[in-house]
N, C-alpha and C positions, 0 to 999 in steps of 0.2 A: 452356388453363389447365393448369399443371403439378398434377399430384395430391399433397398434401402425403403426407409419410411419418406414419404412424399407429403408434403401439406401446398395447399393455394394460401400465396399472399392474398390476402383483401384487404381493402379499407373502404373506409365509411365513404358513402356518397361516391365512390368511384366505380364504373362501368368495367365490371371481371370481364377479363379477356377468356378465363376457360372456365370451363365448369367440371363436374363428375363427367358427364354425358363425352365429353373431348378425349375421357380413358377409360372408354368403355373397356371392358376386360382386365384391369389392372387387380390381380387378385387378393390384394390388401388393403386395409382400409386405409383412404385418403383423408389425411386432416386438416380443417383450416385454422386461418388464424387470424385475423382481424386488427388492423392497425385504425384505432380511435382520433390520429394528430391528437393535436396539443402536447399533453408531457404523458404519452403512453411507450415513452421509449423502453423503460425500466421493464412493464408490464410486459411489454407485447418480448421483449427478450426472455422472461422468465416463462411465459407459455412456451415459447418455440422448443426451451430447455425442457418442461414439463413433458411435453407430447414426443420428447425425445425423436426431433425430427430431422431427415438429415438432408433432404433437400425440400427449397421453397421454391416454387415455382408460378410467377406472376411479374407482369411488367410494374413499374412503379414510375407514380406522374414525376412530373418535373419538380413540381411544389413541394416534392416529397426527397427526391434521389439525395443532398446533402445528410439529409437523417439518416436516412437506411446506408449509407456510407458508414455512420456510427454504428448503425447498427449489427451490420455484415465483419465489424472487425470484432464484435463482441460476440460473433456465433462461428469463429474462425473453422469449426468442424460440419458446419455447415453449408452445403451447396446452392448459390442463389442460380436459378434460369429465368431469364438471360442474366449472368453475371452483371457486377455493377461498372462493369468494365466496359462490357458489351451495351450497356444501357447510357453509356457516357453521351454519346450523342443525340438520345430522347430530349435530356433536360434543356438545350437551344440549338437554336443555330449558328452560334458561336462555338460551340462542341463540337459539331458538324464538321465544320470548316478546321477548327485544329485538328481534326481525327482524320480529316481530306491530307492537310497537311504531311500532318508525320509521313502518314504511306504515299506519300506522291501521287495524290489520287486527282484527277482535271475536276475540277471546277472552276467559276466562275472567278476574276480576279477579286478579292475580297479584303476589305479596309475595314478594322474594328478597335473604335476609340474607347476610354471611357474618360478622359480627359473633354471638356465640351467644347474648350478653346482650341484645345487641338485639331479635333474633328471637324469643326465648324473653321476653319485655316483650310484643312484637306477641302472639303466644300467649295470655297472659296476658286482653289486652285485645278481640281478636276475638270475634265471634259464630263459632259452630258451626252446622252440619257443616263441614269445610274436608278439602279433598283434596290429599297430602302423596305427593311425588313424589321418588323420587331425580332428581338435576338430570340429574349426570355418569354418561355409561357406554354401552354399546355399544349395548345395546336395550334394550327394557322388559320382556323375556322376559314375554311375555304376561299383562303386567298384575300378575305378582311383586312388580314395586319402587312400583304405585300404593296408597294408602294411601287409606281414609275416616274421618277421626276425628272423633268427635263431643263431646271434651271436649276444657279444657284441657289436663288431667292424662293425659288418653290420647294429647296431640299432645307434651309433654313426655317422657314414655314411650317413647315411639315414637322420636326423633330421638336420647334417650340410649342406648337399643339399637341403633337402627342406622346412627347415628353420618352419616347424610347432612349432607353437606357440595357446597355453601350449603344453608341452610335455604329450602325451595321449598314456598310453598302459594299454594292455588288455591281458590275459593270453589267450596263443591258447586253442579253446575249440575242439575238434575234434568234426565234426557235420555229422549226417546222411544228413542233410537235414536243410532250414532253412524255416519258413511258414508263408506267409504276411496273415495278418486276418485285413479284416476292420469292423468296426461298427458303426453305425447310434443310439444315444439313449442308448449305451451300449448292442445293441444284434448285434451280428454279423452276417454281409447280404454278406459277402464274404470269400474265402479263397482259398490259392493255395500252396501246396508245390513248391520251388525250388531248385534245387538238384543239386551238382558240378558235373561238368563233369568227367572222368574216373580217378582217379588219383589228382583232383586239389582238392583244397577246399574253393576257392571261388564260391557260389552259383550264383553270377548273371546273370541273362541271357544274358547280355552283353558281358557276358565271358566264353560264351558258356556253363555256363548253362542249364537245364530242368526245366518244370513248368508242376503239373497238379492238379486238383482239386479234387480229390477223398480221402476219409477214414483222414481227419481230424482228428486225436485225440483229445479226450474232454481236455484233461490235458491244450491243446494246446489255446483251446477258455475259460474253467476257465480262462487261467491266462491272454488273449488279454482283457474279462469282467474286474477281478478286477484293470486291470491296466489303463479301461477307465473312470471306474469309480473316479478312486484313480486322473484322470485328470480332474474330473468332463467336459467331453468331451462330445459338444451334434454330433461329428463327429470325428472318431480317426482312424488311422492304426498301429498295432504294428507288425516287424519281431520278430516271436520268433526263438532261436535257438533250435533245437532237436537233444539232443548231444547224440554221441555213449555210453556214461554212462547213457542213460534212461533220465536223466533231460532235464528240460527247462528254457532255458533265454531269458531277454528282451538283444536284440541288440539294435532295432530302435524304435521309439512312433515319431508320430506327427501328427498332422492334415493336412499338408502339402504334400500330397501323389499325385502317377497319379492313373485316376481312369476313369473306363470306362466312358464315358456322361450316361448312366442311371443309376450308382450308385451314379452319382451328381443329376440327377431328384430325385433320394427319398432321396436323403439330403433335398433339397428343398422339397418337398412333407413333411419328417417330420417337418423340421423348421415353415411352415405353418399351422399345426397340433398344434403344441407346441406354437405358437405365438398369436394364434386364440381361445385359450384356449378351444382347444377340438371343434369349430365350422366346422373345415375342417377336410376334411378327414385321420384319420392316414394310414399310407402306412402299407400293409400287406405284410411281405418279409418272407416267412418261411424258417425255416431253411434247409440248406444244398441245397438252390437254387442255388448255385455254383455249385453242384457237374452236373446240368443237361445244365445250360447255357456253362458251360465251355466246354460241346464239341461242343460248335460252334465257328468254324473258328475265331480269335484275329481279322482277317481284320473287320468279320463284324460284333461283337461284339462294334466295334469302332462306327459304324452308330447305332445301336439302339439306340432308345429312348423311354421313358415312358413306360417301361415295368410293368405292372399289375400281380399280383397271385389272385385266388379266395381264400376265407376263405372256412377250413374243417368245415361243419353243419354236425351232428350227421343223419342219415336216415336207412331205411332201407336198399338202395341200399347201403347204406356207407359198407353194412356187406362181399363186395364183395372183402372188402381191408382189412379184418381184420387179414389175416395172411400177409401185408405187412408192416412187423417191421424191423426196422432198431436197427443190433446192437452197442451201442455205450456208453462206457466206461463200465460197472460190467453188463451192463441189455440191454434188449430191448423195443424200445420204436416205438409206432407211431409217424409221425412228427411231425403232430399237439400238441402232449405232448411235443415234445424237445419245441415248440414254447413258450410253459408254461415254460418250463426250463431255458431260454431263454428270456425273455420278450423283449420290446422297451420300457424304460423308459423315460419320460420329464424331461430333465436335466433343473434345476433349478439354477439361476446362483448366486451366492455368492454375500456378504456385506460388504468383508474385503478382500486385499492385500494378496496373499501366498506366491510372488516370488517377492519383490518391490525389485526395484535396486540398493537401497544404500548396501543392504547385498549380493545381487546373480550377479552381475554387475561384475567378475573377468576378462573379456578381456578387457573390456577399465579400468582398475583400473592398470592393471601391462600389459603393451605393451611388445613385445617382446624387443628393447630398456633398459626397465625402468631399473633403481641402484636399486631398494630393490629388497633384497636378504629373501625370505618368500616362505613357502609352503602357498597352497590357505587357509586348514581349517583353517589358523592362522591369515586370514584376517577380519573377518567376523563385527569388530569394527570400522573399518577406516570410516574418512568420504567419502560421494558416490564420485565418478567422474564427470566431468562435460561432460554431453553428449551433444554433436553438432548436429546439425541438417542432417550433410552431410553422406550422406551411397552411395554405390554406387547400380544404377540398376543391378538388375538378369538376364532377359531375353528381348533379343531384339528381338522384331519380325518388322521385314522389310525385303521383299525379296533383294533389295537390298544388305541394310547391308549383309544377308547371303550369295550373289552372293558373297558378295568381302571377305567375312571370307574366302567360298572355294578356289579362286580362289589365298589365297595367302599363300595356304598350298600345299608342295613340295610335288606332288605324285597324287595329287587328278586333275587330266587334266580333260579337259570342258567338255570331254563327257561320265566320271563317274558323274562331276557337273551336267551335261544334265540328267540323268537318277535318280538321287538324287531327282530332284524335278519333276520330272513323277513319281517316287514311292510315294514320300511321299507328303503332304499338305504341305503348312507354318505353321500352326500350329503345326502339326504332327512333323517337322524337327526341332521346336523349341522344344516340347517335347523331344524329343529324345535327343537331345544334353544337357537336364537339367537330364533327368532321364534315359535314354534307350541308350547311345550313340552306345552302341554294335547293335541297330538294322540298322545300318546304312552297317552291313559288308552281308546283303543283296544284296547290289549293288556289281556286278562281278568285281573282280580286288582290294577291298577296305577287305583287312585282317587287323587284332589287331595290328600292327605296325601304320599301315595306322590310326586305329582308335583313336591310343594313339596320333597321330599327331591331328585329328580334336579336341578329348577333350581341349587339351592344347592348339591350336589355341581360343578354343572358351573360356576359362578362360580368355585370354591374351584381346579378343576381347572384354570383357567386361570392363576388368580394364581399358585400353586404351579410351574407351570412355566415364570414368568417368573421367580421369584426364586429 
């Protein structure tokens, strides 16, 4: 079997999810490619043809996924991971929630306008609490853009300041708890409850928040399995919610996650496995190996690398673990049986279009702007939009640039900025400010006012340096 040529997507200004280091052993040279935005459509297609590449392999932002839609049908012999299919749900939460739909997947009951008279009618006429989400945008910076409103006149309020576009709400679900599960293959190599603080009920740790890894419910990893599947995902994360009424919802799905660097080596490790057609080695991850890393310190959790488990072989000394069962859902089980339960399968990549953009394309078809006056399922015939090339970058990393974000946000003086980049990396500060911003209230003197000021500085510092 000839080994396909593999290249990483990049683009400018955006935080690589893998590097070389993630395929250790891949014994052919990897190449990258580099997407410039603006009008580098033509370009970045003619290298991909040059380096004669046959799979890319990189997640792509939200500001980006309608271009690389043009672009993936212009490289039809080319294999994207994660598929643009699989990635449909990255670009909002309005993708989310139609990708919930199709497969009958539970979540939250969910209402999404972009008619404003419409939505603001709906408003009008709903019972309260209802929880109001920007749809569109790169992340949720730790729970920044999620909203709890308990009137009408505060959910009115609300969508006239901040101007989100579709109108997105979501019935409050009261939650014990909510539980990020990732998976590799469809078996899940992670997981962690996260849990509001006394009285609140936003879970993120950025907002003071709890996280720990122990006693997962099965309910919890059935439903993050069929909903990786249901993404044909060969790498997914889903928050599920675990509500004070016993059920479970999908909130969040994407391939788009932070993630420790050695659950990006056994992404890599199995993409290699999978690509190699069984000639490399598949990664062994058994399960509930979160419940024993996770008491190791987050800081140094952060530096592992290539972490290893042995496979369970059957022996006689094996007989000395025989009364070590783990109870988990109706029965008890040895691990090595939940790993049966459990498998890593080789996601196998599709022949046909699920989410092509003439039909699932509603943000750029009705701008917040546009005169038609239509709910979304009523659009579903129109001819598509015409998609531009221009999106703006997601994350900048240049210490610079970040010196001068800090230093022109009111409150944050030079020797909290000093002590900002002694705590954390640039990478690390970039991270955080996409997914973590609450671990920045680490630094003394920097409380959730203070941090609501760096979020919104750094949304602004992006737009700004697209236009």
């Amino acid at each position: 079997m000839r080994l396909p040529k593999l290249g990483f997507l990049y683009l400018d200004y955006v935080l690589r999810f893998f590097d070389h280091s993630n395929f250790k052993g891949w014994p052919e040279k990897i190449e990258t490619v580099t997407y410039h935005w603006k009008n580098d459509k033509k370009r970045f297609i003619k290298e991909v043809k040059k380096k004669k590449i046959d799979v890319l392999i990189g997640n792509i932002p939200a500001t980006a996924y309608e271009t690389f839609r043009e672009i993936a049908r212009e490289l039809p012999h080319v294999r994207f991971i994660p598929s643009l299919d699989t990635q449909f749900s990255n670009k909002s939460k309005e993708n989310v929630t139609r990708f919930a739909w199709k497969y009958n997947l539970p979540i939250p009951q969910t209402h999404i306008f972009y008619d404003r008279e419409k939505g603001y009618k709906f408003l009008r006429q709903t019972d309260y609490p209802k929880i109001v989400k920007r749809s569109y945008g790169p992340s949720n910076y730790g729970g920044y853009f999620v909203h709890k409103v308990d009137s009408v006149d505060e959910a009115i309020a609300l969508f006239d300041e901040k101007k989100y576009h579709p109108i997105y709400v979501q019935d409050f679900i009261p939650m014990e708890a909510d539980i990020r599960v990732m998976l590799i293959g469809h078996k899940p190599v992670c997981a962690f409850w996260r849990r509001p603080p006394e009285g609140d009920w936003l879970t993120n740790t950025s907002q003071g928040g709890s996280m720990d890894y122990q006693d997962v419910p099965k309910n919890v990893l059935d439903l993050a399995v069929k909903v990786s599947k249901s993404a044909n995902a060969e790498y997914w994360a889903c928050d599920v919610a675990y509500g004070k009424d016993g059920n479970v919802r999908i909130l969040e799905c994407a391939t788009a996650f932070a993630a420790f660097p050695y659950i990006r080596d056994w992404i890599g490790q199995y993409l290699m496995w999978s690509l190699s057609g069984g000639k490399m080695k598949k990664p062994h991850l058994p399960m509930f190996n979160w419940e024993e890393l996770g008491k190791i310190d987050s800081s140094l959790l952060r530096t592992m690398r290539h972490i290893t488990f042995g496979k369970y072989t059957p022996s006689y000394d094996g007989a000395y673990f025989d009364d070590k069962k783990k109870s988990y859902g109706d029965s008890q089980y040895y691990i090595h049986e939940l790993d049966e339960q459990y498998p890593m399968l080789d996601v196998a990549p599709r022949d046909y279009e699920e989410w092509p953009s003439e039909k699932w394309n509603f943000q750029d078809r009705f701008p917040f702007k546009s005169i038609k006056s239509m709910e979304v399922e009523n659009i579903q015939n129109l001819d598509a939009p015409t998609s531009g090339d221009e999106a703006s970058p997601e994350i900048i990393i240049d210490q610079q640039d970040l010196q001068t974000l800090f230093e022109d946000i009111s409150g944050l003086g030079s020797k909290k900025i000093q002590k900002i980049f002694e705590e954390f990396s640039e990478d690390e500060i970039v991270e955080n400010l996409e997914f973590n911003p609450g671990a920045f209230s680490k630094i003394k003197g920097i409380k959730e006012k203070l941090v609501k000021k760096i979020v919104s500085a750094w949304v602004s510092f992006k737009e700004d340096r697209v236009n």
